[in-house]
N, C-alpha and C positions, 0 to 999 in steps of 0.2 A: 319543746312540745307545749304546746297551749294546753292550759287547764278551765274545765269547767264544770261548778257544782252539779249535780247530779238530782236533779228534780229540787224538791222541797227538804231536803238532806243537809248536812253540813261534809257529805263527801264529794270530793273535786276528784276527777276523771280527766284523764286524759282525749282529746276532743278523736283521736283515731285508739281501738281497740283491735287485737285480731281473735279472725272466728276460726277453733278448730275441727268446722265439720270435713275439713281434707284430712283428720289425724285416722287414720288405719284402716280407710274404706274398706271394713267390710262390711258387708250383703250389697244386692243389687242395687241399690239405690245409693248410699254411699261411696260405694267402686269407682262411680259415674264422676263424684266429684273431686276426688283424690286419693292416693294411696300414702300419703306420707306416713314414711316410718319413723321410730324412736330417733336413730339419729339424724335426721331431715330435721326432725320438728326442733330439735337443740339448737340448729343452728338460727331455723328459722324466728323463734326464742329469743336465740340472743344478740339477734339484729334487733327487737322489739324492744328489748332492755335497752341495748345501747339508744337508739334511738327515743326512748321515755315513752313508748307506748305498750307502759306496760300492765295491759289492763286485757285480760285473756279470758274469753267467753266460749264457755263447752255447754255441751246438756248432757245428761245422764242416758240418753237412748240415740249420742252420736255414735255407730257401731259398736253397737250393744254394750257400751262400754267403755270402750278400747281409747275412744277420746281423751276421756280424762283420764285415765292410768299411763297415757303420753304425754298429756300436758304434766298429771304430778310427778312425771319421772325427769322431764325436764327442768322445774324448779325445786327438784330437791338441792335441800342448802340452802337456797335464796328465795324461798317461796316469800320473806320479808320484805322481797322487791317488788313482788306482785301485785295486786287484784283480781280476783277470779268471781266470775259468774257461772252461776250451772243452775242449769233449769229441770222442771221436773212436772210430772201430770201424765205425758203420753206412756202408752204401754210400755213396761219393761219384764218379758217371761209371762209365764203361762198362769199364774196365781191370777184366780177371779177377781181379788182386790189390787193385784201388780200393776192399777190405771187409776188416772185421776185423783183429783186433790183432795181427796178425803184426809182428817187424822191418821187412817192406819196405814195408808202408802207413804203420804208426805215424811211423817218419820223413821222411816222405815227405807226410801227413797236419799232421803239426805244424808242418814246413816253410811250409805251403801257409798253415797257419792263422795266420802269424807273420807271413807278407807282407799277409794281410787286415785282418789286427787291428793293422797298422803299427806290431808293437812286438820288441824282442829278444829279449822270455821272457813266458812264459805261467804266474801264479802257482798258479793248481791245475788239473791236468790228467787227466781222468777219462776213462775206460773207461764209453761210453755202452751197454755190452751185454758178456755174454760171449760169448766167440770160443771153441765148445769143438771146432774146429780147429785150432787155434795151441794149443802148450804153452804151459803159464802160466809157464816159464822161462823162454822166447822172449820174450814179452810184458812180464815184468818186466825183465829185462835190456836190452831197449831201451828200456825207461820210466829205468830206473836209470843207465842211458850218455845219456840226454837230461838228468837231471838232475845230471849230471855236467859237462853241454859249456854250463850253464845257460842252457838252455833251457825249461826248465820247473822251478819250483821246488819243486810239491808232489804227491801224485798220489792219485787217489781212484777209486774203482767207482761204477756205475752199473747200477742193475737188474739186480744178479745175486741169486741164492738164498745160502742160508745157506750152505750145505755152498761154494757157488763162491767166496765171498769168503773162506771159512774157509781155503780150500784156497792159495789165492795169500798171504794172510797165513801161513802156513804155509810156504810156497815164499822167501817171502823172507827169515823168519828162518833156515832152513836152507842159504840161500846167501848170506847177508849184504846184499843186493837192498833198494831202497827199498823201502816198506811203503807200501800205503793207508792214510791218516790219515784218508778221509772217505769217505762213503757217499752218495751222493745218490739220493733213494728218494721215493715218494710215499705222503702220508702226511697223510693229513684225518680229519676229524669223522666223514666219512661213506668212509673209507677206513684201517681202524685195523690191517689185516694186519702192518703193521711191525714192529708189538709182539711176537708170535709169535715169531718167533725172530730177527731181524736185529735189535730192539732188546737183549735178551738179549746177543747174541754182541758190539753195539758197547760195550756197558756191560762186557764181560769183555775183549776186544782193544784197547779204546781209540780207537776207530773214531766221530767226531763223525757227525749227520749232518746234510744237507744237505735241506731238503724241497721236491720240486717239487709243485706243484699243489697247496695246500694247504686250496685254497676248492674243493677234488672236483671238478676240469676245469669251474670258473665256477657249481657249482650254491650253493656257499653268500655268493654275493654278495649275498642278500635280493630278489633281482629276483625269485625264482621259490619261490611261497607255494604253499599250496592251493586249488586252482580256477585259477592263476594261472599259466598259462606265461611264461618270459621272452619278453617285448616286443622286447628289443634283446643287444646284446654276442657272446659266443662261442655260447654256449647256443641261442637264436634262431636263429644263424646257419649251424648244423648242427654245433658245433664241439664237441660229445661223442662225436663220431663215433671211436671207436679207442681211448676211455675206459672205466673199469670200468663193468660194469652194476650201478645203483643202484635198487631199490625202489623205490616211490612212497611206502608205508606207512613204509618205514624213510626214506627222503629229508624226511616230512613230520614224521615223530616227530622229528628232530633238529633241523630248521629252527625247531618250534616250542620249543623247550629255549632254541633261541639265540633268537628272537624274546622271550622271558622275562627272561632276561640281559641282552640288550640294553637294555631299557628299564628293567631297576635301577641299572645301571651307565652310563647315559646313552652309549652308543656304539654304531657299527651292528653289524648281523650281520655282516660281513668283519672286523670287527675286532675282535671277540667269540673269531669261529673262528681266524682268527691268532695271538691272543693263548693261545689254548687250547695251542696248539702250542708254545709256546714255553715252558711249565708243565712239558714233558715232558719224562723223562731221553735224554739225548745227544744234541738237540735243538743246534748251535751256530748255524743258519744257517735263514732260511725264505726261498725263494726268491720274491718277488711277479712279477707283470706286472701288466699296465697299457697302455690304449689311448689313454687322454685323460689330463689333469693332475688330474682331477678323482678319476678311479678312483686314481691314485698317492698323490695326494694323503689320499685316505681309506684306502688300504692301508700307508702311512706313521706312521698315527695309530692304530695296534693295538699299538707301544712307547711307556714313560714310565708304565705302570700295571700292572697284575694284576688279575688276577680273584680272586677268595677262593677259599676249599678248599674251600664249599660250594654256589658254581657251580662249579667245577670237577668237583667230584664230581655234580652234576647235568647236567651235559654228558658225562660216562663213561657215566654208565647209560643216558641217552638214546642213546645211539653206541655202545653194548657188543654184540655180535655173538659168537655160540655160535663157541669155536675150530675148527678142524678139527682131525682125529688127527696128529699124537700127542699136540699142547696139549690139549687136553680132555682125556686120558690123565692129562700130566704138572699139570693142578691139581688132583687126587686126592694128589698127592705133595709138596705146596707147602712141608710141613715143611723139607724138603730142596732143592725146587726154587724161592723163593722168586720170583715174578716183578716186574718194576720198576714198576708200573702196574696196575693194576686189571684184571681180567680183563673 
């Protein structure tokens, strides 16, 4: 398993991570992606181990909970083999202050997710949203006394904009404040928005990132062709619900790029699109999920190769999408604005 530093850090990651939001669906929304139980996620566990991708990413409001008190129940004993991320911000219960990155939730928040995850520290600890309630001082500064009282070792954003993570980067070198070293962001074939400007700014701030969703909320698993809706899995099961909206024409113009690739390169479409990902600048970490051994097992086996520069580059253009302003502006002026990736 390939390793790479982790933004502007002195920690190395594993280049695939898995994500537990299939660990105990429950509510409605969760259900949709998976119901893995205590003993499913053990196994699933410790194919991840075996295989050196052992870098396991929960939130504290994957069903209500239930996420990490299966992930800590799986590496009890060997949680020393691990890495673990859990995020935190969005609501958890009815307490008017049970939301956002304030001081009184974030510790309050970690606490909770320390007793679930049955361990003493939590090694990267992200901002699942911005809070533009809470000052970004407030927020850093109790991120920065958590990792002080080691509690948490490293600390990362989540789904903010350009300008919001520029801005806390910003806050914390002007008060000396931990810094985000990682960005956890979505970021597929058929989802290339990144590029625009949060790849830009992590390639100039040092800011690795982290990619959730990577197969476009389950559409580029090869289940779902043309004329051919998914049969079975997330997709099927309503589970793009809350996901970006994707084309049919542009969903099908890419699927069939990777269907091309795939059969030169002997490997499926998920691990064509994986693999694609992993080609890209600031790229340290792709998050998989997984309901069966079977999907792990095939989303484990998109490391150990590369694609060439000329599927690579035939998968750009098939995925290349018109910027919005001010990017279509700024590649009139590339002389000087150089971008890291193909437009």
């Amino acid at each position: 398993m390939e390793h790479r530093q982790l933004g502007r850090s002195g920690l190395k990651v594993p280049v695939l991570g898995f994500g537990t939001a299939t660990f105990g669906g429950i509510g409605p929304f969760f259900e949709r992606w998976g119901r893995t139980d205590a003993a499913e996620a053990e196994r699933l566990v410790d194919l991840c181990l075996e295989a050196g991708a052992n870098f396991f990413d929960t939130a504290d409001m994957y069903s209500d909970g239930a996420a990490e008190e299966i992930l800590g129940g799986t590496l009890k004993g060997r949680r020393h083999r691990a890495l673990i991320s859990t995020k935190a911000t969005f609501r958890c219960g009815d307490d008017p202050n049970g939301v956002g990155s304030s001081r009184y939730h974030l510790t309050r928040a970690c606490e909770a997710s320390l007793r679930r995850l049955g361990t003493d520290h939590i090694d990267v600890y992200f901002m699942h949203g911005f809070d533009a309630l809470t000052p970004v001082e407030e927020t850093l500064r109790a991120l920065d006394d958590l990792i002080r009282a080691g509690k948490i070792g490293y600390i990362g954003a989540s789904n903010f904009s350009g300008w919001q993570l520029m801005k806390a980067l910003a806050t914390s070198e002007r008060h000396g404040l931990a810094r985000y070293v990682a960005y956890q962001g979505y970021y597929s074939l058929i989802g290339r928005h990144y590029e625009w400007e949060l790849m830009p700014l992590g390639l100039d701030q040092g800011v690795g990132l982290m990619v959730w969703s990577p197969l476009g909320w389950g559409r580029l698993t090869g289940e779902i062709r043309r004329g051919r809706a998914a049969q079975q899995g997330r997709i099927a099961a309503g589970g793009a619900r809350g996901g970006p909206r994707v084309s049919d024409a542009y969903l099908f113009g890419v699927v069939d790029a990777l269907d091309a690739v795939a059969e030169e390169t002997g490997r499926t479409v998920a691990q064509c699109a994986l693999n694609w990902l992993l080609t890209r600048p600031t790229v340290c970490n792709v998050v998989v999920g997984a309901r069966t051994e079977e999907q792990l097992r095939q989303n484990l086996g998109a490391t150990g190769w590369t694609l060439d520069a000329e599927q690579v580059a035939r998968l750009d253009a098939a995925s290349q999408e018109a910027p919005i302003y001010p990017y279509w502006h700024q590649k009139g002026f590339d002389e000087r604005n150089p971008k890291p990736t193909v437009w």
